[in-house]
Structure formats: C-alpha cells, structure tokens
C-alpha positions in Angstrom: 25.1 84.4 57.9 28.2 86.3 56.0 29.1 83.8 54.0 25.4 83.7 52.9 25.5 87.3 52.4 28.6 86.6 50.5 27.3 84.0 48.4 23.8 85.8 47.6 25.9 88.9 46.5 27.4 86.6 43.6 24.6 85.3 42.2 23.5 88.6 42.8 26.1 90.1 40.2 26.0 86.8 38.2 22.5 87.9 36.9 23.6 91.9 36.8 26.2 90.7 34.4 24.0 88.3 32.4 21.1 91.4 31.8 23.5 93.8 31.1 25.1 91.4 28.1 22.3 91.0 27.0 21.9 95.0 26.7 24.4 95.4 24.9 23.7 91.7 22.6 20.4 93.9 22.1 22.2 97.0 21.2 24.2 95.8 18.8 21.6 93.7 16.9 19.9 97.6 16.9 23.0 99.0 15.6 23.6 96.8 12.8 19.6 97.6 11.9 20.8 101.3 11.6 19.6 102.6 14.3 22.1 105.3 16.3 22.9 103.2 19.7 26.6 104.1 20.0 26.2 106.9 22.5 24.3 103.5 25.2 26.6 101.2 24.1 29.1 102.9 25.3 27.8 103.5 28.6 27.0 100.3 29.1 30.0 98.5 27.9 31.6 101.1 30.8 29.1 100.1 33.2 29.7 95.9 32.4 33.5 96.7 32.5 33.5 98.3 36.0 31.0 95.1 37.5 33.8 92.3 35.3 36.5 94.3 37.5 35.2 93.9 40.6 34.3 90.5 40.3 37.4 89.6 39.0 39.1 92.0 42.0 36.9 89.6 44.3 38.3 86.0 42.7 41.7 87.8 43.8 41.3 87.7 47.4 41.8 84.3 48.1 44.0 84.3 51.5 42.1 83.0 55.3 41.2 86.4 56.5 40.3 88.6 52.5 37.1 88.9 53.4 37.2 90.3 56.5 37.3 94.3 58.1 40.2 95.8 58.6 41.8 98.1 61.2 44.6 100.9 59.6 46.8 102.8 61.2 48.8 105.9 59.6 51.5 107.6 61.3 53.3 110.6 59.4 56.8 110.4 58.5 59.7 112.8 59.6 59.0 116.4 58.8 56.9 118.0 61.3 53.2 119.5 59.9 54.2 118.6 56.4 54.0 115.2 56.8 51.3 115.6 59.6 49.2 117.2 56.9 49.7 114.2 54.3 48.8 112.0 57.2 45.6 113.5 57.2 45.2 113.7 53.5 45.9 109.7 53.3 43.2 109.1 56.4 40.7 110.9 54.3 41.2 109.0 51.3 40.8 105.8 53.0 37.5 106.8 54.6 36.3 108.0 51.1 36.8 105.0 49.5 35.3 102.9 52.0 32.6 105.2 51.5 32.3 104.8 47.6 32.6 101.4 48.3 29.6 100.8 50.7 32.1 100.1 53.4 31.1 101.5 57.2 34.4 103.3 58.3 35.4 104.4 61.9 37.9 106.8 63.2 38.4 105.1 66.3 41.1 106.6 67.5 42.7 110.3 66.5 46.0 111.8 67.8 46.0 115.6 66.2 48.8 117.4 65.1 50.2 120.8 66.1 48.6 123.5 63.7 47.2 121.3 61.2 47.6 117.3 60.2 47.4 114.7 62.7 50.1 112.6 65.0 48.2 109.2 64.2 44.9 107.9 63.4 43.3 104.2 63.7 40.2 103.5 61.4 38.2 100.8 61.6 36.7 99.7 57.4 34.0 97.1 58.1 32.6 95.2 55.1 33.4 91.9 53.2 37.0 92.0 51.2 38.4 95.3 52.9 41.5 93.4 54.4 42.4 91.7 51.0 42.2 94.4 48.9 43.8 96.9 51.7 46.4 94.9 51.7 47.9 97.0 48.6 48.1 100.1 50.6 50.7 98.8 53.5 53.8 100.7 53.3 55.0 104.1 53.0 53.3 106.6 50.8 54.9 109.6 49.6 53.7 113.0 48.3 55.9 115.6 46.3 54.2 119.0 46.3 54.3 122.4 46.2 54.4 123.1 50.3 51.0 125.3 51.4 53.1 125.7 55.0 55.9 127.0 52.9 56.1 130.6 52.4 58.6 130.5 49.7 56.4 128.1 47.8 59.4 125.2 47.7 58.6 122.1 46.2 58.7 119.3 49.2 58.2 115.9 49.7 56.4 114.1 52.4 56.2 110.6 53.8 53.5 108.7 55.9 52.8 105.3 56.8 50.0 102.6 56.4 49.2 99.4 58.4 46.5 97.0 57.9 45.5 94.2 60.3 42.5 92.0 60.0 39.5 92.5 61.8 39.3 89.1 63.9 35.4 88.7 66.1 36.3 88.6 69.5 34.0 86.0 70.0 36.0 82.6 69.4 34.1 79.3 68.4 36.4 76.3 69.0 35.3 73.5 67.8 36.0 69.9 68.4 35.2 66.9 66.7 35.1 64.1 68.4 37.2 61.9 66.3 39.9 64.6 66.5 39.9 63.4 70.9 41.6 60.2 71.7 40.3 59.5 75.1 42.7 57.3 78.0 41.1 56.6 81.7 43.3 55.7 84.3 43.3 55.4 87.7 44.1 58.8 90.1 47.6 58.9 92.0 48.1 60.6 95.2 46.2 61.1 98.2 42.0 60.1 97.8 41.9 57.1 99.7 40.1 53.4 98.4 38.2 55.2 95.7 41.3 57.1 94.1 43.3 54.2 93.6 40.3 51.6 93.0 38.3 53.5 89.6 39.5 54.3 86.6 37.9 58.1 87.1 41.4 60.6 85.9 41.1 61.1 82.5 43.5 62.6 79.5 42.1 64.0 76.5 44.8 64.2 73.5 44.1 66.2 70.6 45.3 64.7 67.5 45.6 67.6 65.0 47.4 69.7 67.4 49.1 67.4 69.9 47.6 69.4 72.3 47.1 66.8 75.5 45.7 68.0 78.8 44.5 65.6 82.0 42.2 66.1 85.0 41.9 64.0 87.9 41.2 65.8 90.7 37.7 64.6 91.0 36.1 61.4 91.9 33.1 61.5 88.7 34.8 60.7 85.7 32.2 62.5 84.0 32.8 65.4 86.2 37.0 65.0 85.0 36.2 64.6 81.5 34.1 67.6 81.8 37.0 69.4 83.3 39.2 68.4 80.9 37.0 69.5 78.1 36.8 72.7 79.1 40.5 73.0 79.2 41.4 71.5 75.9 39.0 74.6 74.4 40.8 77.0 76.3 44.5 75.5 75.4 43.1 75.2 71.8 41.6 79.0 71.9 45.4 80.4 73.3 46.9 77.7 70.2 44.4 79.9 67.6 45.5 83.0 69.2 49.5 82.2 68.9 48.5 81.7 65.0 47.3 85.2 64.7 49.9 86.4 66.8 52.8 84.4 64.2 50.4 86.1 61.3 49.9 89.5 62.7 53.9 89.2 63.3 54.7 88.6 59.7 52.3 91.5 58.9 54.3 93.6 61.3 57.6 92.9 59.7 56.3 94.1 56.7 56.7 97.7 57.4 59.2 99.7 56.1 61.3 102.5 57.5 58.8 105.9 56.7 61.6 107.9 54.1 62.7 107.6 50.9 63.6 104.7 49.3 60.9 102.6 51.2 57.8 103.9 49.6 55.7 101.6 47.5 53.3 104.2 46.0 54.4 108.0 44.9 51.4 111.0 44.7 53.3 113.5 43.3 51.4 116.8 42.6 54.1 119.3 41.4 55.8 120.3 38.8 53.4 117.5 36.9 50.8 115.6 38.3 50.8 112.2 38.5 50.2 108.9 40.9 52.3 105.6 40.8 52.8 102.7 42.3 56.2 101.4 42.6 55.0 97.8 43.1 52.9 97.3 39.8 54.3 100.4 37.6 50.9 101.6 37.2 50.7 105.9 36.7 47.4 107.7 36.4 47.1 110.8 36.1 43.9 112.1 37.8 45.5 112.9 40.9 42.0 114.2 42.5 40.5 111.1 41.9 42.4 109.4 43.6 42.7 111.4 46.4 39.3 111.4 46.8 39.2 107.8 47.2 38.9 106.1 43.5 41.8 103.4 44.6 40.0 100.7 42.8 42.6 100.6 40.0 45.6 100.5 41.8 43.7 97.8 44.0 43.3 95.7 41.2 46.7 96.3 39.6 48.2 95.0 43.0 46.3 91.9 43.5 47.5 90.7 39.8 50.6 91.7 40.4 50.8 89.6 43.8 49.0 86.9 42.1 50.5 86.6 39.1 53.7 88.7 39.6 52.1 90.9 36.4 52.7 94.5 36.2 50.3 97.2 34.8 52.7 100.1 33.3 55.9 99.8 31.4 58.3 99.8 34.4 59.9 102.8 33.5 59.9 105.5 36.9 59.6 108.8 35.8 59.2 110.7 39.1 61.2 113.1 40.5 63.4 112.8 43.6 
C-alpha cells in the first residue's frame, strides 16, 4: 500500500507538471500577442520550479531505507543553557519543517533544561523520504549569536548535535522462497527406539542465500520436524535481518562527530551579520528566519547533489567568523 501511495503521488506530480507547462506554453503564446502576462508568468515559472525541485530532490533518495520515517535525536553541546537553548531552537526547526512538508512529527521523548532549552529530545518525522533527505542534517550544528543569557550582550557561539535513524516497522515479514531451501531427510540418532533409527523423519533445511542451516529431529512426523524446522529458519533469518540493521545503524553511529568546533557541518550565524552555511556543499543564504522556521529544502537539495555527485552549491570560500 506505500509504495502505491508512492507511485500514485508521481503520476500525481507528473500531470501537475504537464498542466502547469502548459500555463506557462499558454502564457507566453499571450505575451508575444501583447497582452501584459509577465507579472503570472512569473509566479508560475516560481511555482513549476519549486514542483521540478522536489521531484528531482525525490530521484535523489535512492538508498534501501530513503523513503522511510525517521527518529532524531539532539543533544546540546558543552556550554550550559546556551547550548541548551540552541538545542531547543534546532528541535523546533525540525518539527516545522516536517510540518511545511506534510510530514506528522512526534516529540516522543523530552529531557528539559535548567531555566530554559532542553537536555535532549527524540522526535519521531513520519512520511515517505524523511530519512533520505534528513540524512543532511547529521552532525553538529553551530550557532554564533549575540547571547540573550548574557548580560553583557557578548557575542557566543553554541553547539548541538543531530542523529537520524530510520524508522524500521516492527512487524518483520520474512519471506522464503522455496527454491532458496535445499531440503535433506535422514534418519534420527539417539535414543527413540525401532522407529528412530528405521524412517527417514529428522530433517535439515539449508538456506542457500544466507547459508543459514538449521535441523530438527526430535519428533517422529516428518511433517511435524519440517514444520519445526521452518519455523526456526524464519526466526534465525529474522535475528540475520536484524544483525544487518544493527551493522547499518552501527555505521550511522560512527558517523557522529565530537559536538565543538571544528566538527560542525552546518554554521547559523546570527551576529555581527547574518548568514546560514553549510560546510559540506558551500551553500550560504541569507534569510536566517527562514530557515529557522523550517525552509531546509535548499540545503536538502544542495546535500543530496553534493553526496551524489560530489557537486557543491557556493563558491567554497568560508566567510564565517570563529
């Protein structure tokens, strides 16, 4: 059912962007009649640029578990409510852009700070491509402002960190084709008396993908053994799935970074200029507000080409302050 969600959002968009260009294909044919379109064109260039983005954002998530929720976690760096406080600010972003997005977001778990800011806080972003594209916010993040805790006013900078995880159904499906099963029956050693040692009831089940093999014999049915023995070939090939995630989720984990400077992929800096960049893909914009208020769709985008394609957006040239 998801991935026909999925699929019927696609064609979904596939005929947004066909009407719309041929809007604007109207438009123009209007504007080189002399009629005054420029002020609609424009809009809806905007509007077919922002759907071409997203689709092409979409073709970028391409890895087993893109498409999937997420589950983030934010802890603040050193630096007491400071960084508490830019904890918070980061955890609100993230639920407003799951917001704009159409995404359902959950703060499932909240550990508050002393005074202001929070300790830690786990949110759960349901909706189809939140892992991929929250893939570009794991790492440190690190503001540079002019402290409101501060009664000198000082200019300080702050550091908090972001982890993503897939969000995995708990619910397992193993499936097992039978040509994937090589099948031996031999006869039952050890104590059973005539029948044991007479029938060909013990069976092994080998699983040829994995090399998984597992054997039961301890009953005098075959069919009751082979039934046995199915049921633990789905349970040794449901723990085999699991280590998988747990090798994945490992690799994820090892991609954290130390929370100071030096480690931080993605600078916020709101004094003495103001100005957001990512260290990653070189890209700077300078609507600070927007971006705290959860408009991350550039910097998305500019991350996933850059991870693709190794691309970057700005000029390379760092111009923040330390």
């Amino acid at each position: 059912m998801q991935e026909r969600k999925r699929l019927e959002a696609f064609v979904s968009q596939d005929r947004g962007v066909g009407a719309l260009v041929s809007d604007v294909d109207t438009l123009f044919e209007l504007g080189r009649e002399g009629e005054d379109v420029a002020a609609e064109l424009s809009r809806e260039i905007d509007k077919l640029r922002h759907i071409v983005d997203k689709l092409e954002t979409a073709m970028l998530l391409s890895g087993e578990n893109d498409h999937r929720g997420a589950i983030m976690t934010i802890h603040p760096g050193a630096g007491g409510t400071e960084s508490q406080d830019w904890a918070e600010m980061l955890m609100r972003m993230f639920v407003r852009w799951a917001e704009r997005n159409g995404f359902s977001a959950t703060v499932t778990d909240l550990l508050e700070g002393e005074g202001a800011g929070i300790k830690s806080a786990t949110i759960e972003i349901d909706g189809d491509g939140v892992f991929g594209q929250l893939q570009s916010e794991i790492g440190v993040h690190r503001l540079v402002r002019i402290s409101p805790f501060d009664a000198n006013a000082r200019r300080h900078t702050s550091f908090a960190s972001v982890f993503v995880i897939p969000m995995i159904d708990d619910d397992i499906k193993i499936e097992i084709k039978p040509d994937d099963i090589k099948v031996d029956v031999f006869r039952a050693s050890g104590a059973g008396g005539q029948h044991v040692n007479r029938t060909e009831s013990a069976v092994r089940f080998t699983h040829i993908p994995t090399g998984i093999v597992v054997q039961c014999q301890s009953e005098r049915s075959q069919h009751k053994n082979r039934g046995t023995a199915l049921k633990q070939l789905k349970a040794r090939l449901w723990e085999y799935e699991m280590d998988k995630r747990r090798v994945e989720e490992k690799k994820l984990e090892d991609s954290k970074s130390d929370i100071n400077f030096g480690s931080q992929i993605r600078s916020y800096v709101l004094a003495p200029y103001r100005l957001v960049k990512d260290h990653r893909t070189k890209l700077s914009i300078g609507d600070v507000d927007r971006v705290l208020d959860g408009d991350l769709e550039n910097l998305i985008h500019a991350f996933l080409v850059w991870k693709k394609t190794g691309k970057i957006a700005g000029d390379g040239k760092d111009d923040l302050p330390e």
